[in-house]
Legacy VTK file of the C-alpha trace (Angstrom):
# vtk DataFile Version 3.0
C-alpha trace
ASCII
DATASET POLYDATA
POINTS 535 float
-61.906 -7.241 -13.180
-61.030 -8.252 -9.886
-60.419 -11.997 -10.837
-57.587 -10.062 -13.488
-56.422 -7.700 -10.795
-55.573 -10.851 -8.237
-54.269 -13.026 -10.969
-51.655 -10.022 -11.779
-50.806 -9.570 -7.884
-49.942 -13.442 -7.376
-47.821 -12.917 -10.834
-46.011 -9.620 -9.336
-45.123 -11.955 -6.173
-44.275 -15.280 -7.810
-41.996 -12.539 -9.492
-40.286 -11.866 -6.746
-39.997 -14.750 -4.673
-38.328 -15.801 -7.067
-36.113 -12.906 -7.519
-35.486 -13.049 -3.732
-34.698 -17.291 -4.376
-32.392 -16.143 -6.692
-29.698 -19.222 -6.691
-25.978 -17.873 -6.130
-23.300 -18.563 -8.228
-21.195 -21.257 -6.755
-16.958 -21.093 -6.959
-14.875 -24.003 -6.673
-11.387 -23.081 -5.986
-8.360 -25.967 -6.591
-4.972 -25.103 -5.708
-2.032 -26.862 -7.411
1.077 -26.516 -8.029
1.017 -23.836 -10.545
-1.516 -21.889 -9.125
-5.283 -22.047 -7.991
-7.764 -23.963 -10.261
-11.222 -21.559 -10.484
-14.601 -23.375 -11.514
-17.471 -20.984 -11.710
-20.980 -22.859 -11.963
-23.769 -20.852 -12.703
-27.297 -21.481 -11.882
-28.987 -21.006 -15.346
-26.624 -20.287 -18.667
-25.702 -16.900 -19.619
-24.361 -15.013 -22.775
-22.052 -12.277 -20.449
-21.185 -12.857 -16.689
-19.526 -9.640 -15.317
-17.146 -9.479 -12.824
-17.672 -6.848 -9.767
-13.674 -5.160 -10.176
-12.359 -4.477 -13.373
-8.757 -4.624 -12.572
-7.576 -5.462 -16.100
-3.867 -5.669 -15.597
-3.877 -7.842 -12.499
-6.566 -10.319 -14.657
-4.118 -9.896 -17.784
-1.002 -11.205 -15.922
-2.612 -13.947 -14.037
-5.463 -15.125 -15.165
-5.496 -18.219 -18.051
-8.534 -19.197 -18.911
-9.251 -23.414 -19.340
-13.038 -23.403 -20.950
-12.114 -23.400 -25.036
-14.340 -20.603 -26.543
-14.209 -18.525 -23.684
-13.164 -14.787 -23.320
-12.599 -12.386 -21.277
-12.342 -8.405 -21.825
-13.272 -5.263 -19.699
-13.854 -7.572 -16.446
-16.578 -9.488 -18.380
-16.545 -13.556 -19.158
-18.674 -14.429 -22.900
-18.199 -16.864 -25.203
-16.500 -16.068 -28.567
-19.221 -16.970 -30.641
-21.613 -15.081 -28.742
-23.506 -18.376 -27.003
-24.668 -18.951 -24.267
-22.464 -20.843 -21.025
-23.127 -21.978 -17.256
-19.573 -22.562 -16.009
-16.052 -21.493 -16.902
-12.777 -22.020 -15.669
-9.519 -20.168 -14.853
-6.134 -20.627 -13.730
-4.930 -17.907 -11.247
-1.317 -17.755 -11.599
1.084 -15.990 -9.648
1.721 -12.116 -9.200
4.661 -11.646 -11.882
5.374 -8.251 -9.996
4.092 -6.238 -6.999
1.631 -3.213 -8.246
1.503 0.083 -6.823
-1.746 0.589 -4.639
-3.482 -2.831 -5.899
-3.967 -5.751 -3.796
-1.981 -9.196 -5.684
-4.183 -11.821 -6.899
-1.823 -14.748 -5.754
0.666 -14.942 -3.717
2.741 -18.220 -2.668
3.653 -18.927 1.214
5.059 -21.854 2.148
3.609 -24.503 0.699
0.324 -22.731 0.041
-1.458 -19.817 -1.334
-2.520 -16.370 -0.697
-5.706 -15.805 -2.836
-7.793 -12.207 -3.166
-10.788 -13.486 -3.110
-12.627 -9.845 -4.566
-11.253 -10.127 -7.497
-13.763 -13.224 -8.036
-16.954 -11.790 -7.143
-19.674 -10.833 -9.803
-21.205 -7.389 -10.087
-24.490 -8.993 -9.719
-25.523 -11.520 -7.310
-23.507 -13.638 -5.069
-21.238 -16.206 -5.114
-20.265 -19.135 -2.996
-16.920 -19.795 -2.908
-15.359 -22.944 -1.688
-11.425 -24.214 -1.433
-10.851 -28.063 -2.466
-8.047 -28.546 -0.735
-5.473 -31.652 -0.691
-5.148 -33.779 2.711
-3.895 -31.730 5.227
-4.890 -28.460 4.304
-6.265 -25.268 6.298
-7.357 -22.082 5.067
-6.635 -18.963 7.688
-9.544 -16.636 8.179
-11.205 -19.778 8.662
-14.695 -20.218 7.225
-17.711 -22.690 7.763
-16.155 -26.004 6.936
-14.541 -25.705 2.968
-16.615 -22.597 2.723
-14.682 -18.816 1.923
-15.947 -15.405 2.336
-14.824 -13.639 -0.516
-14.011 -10.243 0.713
-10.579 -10.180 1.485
-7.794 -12.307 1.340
-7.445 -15.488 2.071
-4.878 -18.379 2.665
-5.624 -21.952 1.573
-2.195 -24.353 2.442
-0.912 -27.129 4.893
-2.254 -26.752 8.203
1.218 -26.216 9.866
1.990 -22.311 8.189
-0.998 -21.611 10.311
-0.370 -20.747 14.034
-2.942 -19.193 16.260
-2.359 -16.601 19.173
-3.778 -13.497 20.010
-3.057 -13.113 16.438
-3.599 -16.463 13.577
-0.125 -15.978 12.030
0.548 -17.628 8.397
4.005 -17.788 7.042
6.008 -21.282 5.468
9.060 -22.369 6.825
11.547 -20.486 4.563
9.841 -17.376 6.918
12.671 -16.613 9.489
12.513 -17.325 12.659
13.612 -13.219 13.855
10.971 -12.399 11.322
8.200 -14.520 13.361
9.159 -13.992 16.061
9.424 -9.875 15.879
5.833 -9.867 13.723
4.052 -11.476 16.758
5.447 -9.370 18.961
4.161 -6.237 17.103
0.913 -7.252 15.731
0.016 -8.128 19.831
1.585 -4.519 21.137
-0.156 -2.709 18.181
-3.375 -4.388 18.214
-3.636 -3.933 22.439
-2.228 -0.088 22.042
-4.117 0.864 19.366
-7.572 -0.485 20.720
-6.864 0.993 24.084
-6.112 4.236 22.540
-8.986 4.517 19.969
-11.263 2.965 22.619
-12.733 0.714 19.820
-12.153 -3.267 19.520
-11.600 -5.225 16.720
-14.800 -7.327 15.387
-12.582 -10.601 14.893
-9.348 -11.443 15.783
-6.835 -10.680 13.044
-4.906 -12.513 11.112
-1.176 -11.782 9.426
0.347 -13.188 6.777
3.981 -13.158 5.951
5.272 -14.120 2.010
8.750 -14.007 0.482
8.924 -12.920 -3.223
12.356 -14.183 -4.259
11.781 -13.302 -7.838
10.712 -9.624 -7.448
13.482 -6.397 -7.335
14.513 -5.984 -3.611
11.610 -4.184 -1.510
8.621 -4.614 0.733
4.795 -4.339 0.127
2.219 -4.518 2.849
-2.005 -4.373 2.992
-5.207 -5.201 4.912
-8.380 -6.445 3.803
-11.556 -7.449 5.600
-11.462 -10.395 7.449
-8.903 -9.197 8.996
-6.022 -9.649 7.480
-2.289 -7.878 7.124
-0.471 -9.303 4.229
3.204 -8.539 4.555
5.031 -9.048 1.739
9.141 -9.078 1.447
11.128 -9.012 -2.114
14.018 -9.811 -3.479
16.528 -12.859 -3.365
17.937 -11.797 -0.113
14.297 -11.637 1.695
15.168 -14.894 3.437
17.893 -13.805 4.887
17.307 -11.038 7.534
18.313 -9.903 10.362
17.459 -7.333 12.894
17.045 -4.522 10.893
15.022 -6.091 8.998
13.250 -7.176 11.815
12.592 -3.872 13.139
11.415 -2.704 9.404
8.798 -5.785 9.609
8.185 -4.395 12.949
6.687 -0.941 11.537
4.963 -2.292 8.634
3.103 -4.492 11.042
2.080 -1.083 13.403
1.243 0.533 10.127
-0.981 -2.339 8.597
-2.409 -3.193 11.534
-4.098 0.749 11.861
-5.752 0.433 8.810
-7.793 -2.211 11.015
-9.566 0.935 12.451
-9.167 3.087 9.695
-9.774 1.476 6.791
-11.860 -1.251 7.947
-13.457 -0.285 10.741
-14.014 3.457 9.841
-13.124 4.434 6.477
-11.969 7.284 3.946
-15.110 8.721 1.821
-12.580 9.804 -0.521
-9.941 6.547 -0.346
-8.628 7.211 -3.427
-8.322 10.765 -3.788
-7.464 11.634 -0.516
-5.368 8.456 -0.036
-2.501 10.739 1.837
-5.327 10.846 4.811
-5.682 7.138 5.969
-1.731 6.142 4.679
-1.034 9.186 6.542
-2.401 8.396 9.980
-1.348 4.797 9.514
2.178 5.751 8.940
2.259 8.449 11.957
0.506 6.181 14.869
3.216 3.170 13.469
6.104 5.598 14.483
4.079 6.112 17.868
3.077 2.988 18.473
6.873 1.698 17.590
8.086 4.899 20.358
5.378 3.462 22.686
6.970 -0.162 22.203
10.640 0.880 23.396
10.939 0.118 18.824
11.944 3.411 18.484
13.977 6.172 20.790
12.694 10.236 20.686
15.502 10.597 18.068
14.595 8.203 15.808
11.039 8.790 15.717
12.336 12.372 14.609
14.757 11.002 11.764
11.729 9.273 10.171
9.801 12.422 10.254
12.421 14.737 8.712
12.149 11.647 6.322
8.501 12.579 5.775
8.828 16.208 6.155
11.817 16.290 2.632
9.764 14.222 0.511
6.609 16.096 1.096
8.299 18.948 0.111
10.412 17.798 -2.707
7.190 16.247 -3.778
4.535 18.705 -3.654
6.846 21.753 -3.989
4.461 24.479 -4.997
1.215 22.637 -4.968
-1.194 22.138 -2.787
-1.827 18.932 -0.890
-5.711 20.075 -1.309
-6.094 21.017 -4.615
-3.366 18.555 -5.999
-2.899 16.176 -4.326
-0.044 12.807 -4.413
-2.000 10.017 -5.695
0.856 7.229 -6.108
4.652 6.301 -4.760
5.777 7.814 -1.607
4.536 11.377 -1.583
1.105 10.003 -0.423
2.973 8.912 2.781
5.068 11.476 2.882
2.473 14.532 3.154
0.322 12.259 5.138
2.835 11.895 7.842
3.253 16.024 7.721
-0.494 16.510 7.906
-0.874 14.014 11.235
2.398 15.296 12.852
1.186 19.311 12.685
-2.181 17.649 13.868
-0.146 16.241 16.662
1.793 19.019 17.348
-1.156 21.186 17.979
-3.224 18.791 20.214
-0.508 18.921 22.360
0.215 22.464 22.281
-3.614 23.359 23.006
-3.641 20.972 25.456
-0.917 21.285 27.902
0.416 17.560 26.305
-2.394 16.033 28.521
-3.852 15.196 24.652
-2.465 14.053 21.327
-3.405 13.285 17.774
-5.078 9.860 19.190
-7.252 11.699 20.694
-8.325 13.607 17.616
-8.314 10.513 15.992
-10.878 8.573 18.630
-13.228 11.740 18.109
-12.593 11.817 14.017
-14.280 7.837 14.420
-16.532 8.487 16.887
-18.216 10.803 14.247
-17.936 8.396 11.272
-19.835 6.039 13.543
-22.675 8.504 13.605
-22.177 8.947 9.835
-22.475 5.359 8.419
-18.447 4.671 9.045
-16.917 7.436 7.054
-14.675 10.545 7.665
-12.974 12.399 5.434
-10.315 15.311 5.181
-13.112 18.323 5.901
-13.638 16.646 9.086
-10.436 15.474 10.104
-8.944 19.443 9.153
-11.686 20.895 11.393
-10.679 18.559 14.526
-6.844 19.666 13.533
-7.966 23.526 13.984
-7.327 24.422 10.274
-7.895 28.176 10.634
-9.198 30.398 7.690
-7.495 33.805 9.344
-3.775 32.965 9.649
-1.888 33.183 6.668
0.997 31.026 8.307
-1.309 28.642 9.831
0.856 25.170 8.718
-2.036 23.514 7.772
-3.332 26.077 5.768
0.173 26.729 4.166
0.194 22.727 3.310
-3.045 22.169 1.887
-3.068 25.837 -0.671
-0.173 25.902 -3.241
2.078 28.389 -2.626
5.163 30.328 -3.565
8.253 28.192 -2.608
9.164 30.010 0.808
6.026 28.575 2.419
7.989 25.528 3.322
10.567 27.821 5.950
7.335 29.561 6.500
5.770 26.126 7.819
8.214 24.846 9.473
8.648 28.088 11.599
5.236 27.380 12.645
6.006 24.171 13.464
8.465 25.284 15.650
6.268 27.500 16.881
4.499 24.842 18.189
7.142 22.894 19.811
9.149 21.365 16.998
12.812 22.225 16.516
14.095 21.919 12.600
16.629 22.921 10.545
17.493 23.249 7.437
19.927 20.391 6.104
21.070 18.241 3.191
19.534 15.136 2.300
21.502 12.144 0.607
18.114 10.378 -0.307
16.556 13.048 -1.589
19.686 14.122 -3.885
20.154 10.812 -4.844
16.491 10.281 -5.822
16.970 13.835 -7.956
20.306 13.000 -9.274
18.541 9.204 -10.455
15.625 10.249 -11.751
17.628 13.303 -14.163
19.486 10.870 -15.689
17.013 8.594 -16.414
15.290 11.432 -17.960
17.915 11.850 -20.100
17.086 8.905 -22.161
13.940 6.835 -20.616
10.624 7.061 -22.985
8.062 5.770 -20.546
8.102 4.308 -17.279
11.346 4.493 -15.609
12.799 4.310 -11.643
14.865 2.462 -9.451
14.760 -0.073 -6.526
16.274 0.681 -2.970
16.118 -2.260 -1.063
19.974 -3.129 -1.601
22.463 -0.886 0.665
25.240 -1.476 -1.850
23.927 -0.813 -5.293
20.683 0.876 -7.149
18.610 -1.333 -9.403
17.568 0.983 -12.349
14.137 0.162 -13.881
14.580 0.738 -17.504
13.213 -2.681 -19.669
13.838 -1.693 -22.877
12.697 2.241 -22.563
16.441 3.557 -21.911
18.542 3.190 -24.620
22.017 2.599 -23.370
20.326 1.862 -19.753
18.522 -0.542 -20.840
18.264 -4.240 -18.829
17.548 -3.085 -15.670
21.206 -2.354 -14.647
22.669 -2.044 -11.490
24.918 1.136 -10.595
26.312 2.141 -7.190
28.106 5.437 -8.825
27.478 8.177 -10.994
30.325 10.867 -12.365
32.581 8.721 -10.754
31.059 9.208 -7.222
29.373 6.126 -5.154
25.834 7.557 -4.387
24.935 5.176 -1.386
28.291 6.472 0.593
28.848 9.662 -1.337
25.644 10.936 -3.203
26.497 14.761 -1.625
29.279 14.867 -3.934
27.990 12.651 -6.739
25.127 15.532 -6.819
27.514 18.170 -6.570
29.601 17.103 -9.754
26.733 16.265 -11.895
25.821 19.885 -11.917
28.647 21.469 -14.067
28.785 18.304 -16.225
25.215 18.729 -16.807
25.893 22.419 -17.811
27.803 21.819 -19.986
25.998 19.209 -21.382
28.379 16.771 -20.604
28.237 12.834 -20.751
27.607 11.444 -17.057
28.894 7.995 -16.471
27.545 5.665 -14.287
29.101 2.441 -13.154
29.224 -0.432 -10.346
31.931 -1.754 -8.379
34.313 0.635 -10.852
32.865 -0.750 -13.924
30.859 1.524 -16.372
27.446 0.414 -16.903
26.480 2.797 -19.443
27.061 6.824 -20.768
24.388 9.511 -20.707
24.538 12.783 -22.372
23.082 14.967 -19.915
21.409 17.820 -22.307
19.507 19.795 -19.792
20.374 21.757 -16.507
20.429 19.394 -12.939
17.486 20.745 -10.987
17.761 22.528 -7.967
19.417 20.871 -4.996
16.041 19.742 -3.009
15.011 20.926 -0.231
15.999 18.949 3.579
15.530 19.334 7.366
16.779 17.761 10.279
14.387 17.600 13.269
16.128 17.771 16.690
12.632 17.871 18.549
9.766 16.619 17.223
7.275 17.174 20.068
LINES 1 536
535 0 1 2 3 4 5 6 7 8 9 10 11 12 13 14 15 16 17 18 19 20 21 22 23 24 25 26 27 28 29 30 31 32 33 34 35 36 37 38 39 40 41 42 43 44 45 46 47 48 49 50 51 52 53 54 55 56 57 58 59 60 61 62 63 64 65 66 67 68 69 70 71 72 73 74 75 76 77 78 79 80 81 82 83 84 85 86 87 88 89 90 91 92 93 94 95 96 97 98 99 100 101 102 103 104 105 106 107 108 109 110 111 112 113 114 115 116 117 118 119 120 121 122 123 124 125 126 127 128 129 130 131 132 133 134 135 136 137 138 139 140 141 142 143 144 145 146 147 148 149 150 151 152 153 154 155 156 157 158 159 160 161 162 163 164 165 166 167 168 169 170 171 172 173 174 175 176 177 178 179 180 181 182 183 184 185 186 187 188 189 190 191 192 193 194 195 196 197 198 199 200 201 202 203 204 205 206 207 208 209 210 211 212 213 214 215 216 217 218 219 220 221 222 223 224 225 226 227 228 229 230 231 232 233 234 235 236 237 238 239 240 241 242 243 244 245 246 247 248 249 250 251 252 253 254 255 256 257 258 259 260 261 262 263 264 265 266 267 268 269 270 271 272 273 274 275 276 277 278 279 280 281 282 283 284 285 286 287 288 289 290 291 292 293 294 295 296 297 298 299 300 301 302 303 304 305 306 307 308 309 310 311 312 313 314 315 316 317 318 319 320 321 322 323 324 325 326 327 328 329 330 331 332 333 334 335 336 337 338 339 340 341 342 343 344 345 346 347 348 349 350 351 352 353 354 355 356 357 358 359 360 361 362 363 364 365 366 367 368 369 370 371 372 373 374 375 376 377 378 379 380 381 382 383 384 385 386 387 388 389 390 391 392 393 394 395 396 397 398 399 400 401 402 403 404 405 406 407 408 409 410 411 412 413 414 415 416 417 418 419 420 421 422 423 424 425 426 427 428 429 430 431 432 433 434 435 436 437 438 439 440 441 442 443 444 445 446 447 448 449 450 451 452 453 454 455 456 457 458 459 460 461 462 463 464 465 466 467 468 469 470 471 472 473 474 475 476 477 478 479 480 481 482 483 484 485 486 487 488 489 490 491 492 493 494 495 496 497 498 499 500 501 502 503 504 505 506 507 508 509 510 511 512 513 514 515 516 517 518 519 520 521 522 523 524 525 526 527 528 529 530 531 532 533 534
């Protein structure tokens, strides 16, 4: 009995030693010129190999798959026939469009590649990934010889788009030089202020990347992974040619990225996802203070931006409650996030004479997580604001409950209460976004929207969903009104044609694009504020 009893113990360990031996999966990743070449080689053959994220679209559009017999559905790799394989290989193509909220698998700068290197790791086990590179090739974070870690991005291309600093900077040469120049700047200010202010350093030193997306509608996307990395990320055919504007917008999406070092990365959101408004919203806020702190930004426009914020929070949320219902998606996230950080702000202050402010919340919202395995979340962050369960006007109580539609003068007398001044205004980017988006209505079945990055012109996003807007036309006018210059009025006349169920016409450079029967009632003119004192 005891002979069987030791013979089963030494079983139950060679068990799992050789669990614990378990060999890793190993990646070889090629770039060329299409794309990046992906060889997985699997210790011992397989019938299914999973994959950890199951991002379906982003696989769809750039993944191609070079093993014959080989599929791949649901984020899982098998062979047709239901046999068994030990390696497979992909081709990861480029991003054919920027995604809402989803990191881009590829991404081309210069004469390299941006690669997300999550999207590659199996939901069980590990894998070893490692870049083949051509002759004169770098990759930026850099690893252990050819070796990658796979959670976050990373850039594999000649060694000359990689420039170290206080910050490793990657960007090609068809990156301006305003645009380097202005990025370095920033990411140094931001990473030195924020640190400084949040008393907590950095692990590594980070690393920014800067891409130009010719082929994508005019626009900007922006992100940060481990590592660390901000990937910024400019669209259109003009992004190569900027200038200081420009500049200064690169300028606040690198303050804004670079938070998300601290609270996303660092720290981060138990709830990302649902409460995304919470870290987007603190990122956005200490961007505008970081850019006021910088001499980026004067008093007044650090108050523009938030009226901004403060109109599409409202127009977005309108009765609803930013707890119960919260923006998932587009800009209402930001939008309400901003609001919630800015009464935050505003009451830090007040309570404290101004010798304190929302960073200081902020430090003590982290310092907690750090107790609490790295996470925060809304409860916590609401109870540092002094969310109050008594006061019916209390703004952060009147934000976060849906209400009846006067809560929003009822909130932003509190504000003022607390040392804002607002007023109630007209917006042009609000009525134009309302005006837009009723139209579309009109005749869209599905997704439909429009680009702003040109100052000129709108570029509607219709495919093939819009009937006689389809093709993704460009307008600049609508009921013979231009509604970059002169939306006010443009909003104005489409509400009697609209009653009457009138046909609106909407054109470009005095050329009709297309006619829209306009068959229900314009909604009501949304709500605006300016902010003459935001502090």
């Amino acid at each position: 009995m005891r002979t069987g009893v030791g013979v089963l113990v030494a079983a139950i360990v060679l068990i799992a030693a050789r669990a614990q031996a378990a060999e890793p999966v190993r990646l070889e990743l090629k770039p060329n010129a299409k794309g990046v070449e992906a060889t997985f080689i699997l210790p011992d053959p397989v019938t299914r190999f999973a994959l950890e994220e199951p991002v379906e679209d982003v696989r769809g559009d750039t993944w191609r798959l070079q093993t014959p017999g080989v599929v791949l559905a649901n984020g899982v790799v098998s062979r047709a026939d239901g046999g068994a394989f030990s390696t497979f290989s992909i081709l990861v193509t480029p991003d054919s469009q920027p995604r809402d909220r989803r990191y881009p698998a590829l991404t081309a700068i210069g004469g390299g590649w941006q690669i997300y290197g999550p999207y590659f790791k199996a939901a069980e086990g590990v894998v070893e990934g490692r870049i083949v590179s051509p002759k004169g090739w770098a990759t930026a974070p850099a690893g252990a010889g050819d070796r990658i870690v796979l959670d976050g991005y990373v850039y594999a291309g000649p060694a000359g788009d990689i420039t170290a600093g206080p910050a490793t900077f990657v960007a090609g040469p068809e990156t301006p030089a305003i645009m380097r120049d202005a990025v370095a700047k920033a990411a140094s200010q931001a990473a030195a202020y924020y640190a400084k202010r949040l008393s907590v350093e950095l692990g590594g030193k980070p690393t920014v990347m800067i891409a130009l997306v010719p082929t994508f509608n005019p626009g900007w996307q922006g992100d940060t992974t481990a590592g660390p990395v901000a990937s910024l990320r400019f669209f259109g055919p003009q992004a190569g040619q900027m200038d200081a504007g420009d500049a200064d917008r690169a300028v606040g999406f690198v303050n804004h990225e670079f938070f998300h070092f601290w609270n996303s990365r660092t720290f981060r959101s138990r709830d990302g996802a649902g409460e995304a408004w919470l870290h987007e919203g603190m990122a956005e806020y200490a961007a505008l203070l970081a850019a006021r702190e910088a001499g980026a930004m004067s008093e007044a426009e650090v108050g523009e931006a938030l009226a901004g914020r403060l109109t599409g929070c409202a127009n977005t949320l309108k009765a609803k409650g930013l707890a119960t219902d919260p923006p998932r998606r587009g800009g209402g996230v930001y939008d309400c996030g901003v609001l919630v950080q800015w009464i935050a702000d505003l009451r830090v202050r007040r309570t404290s004479n101004g010798s304190r402010d929302v960073f200081d919340l902020w430090r003590t919202l982290f310092a907690d997580a750090g107790r609490s395995g790295g996470q925060y979340d809304s409860a916590g962050f609401l109870a540092l604001a002094g969310l109050s369960d008594g006061d019916a006007d209390e703004p952060l109580r009147l934000l976060m409950q849906p209400g009846a539609p006067d809560r929003w003068s009822r909130l932003t007398s509190a504000m003022e209460a607390m040392g804002a001044k607002i007023a109630p205004t007209r917006s042009g980017e609000a009525e134009r976004r309302t005006l837009v988006m009723h139209v579309l209505d009109q005749v869209c079945k599905g997704v439909r929207g429009y680009y702003g990055g040109d100052p000129k012109a709108l570029k509607l996003d219709t495919g093939e969903r819009c009937g006689a807007l389809n093709g993704d036309p460009s307008i600049d006018a609508v009921a013979g009104h231009d509604i970059m210059t002169d939306v006010h009025a443009a909003f104005d006349a489409a509400g009697p044609l609209c009653a009457a169920q009138g046909e609106l016409v909407l054109s470009l450079k005095g050329k009709a694009v297309g006619s829209v029967a306009c068959k229900a009632p314009m909604p009501a003119r949304p709500m605006a504020w300016t902010v003459e004192r935001w502090r």
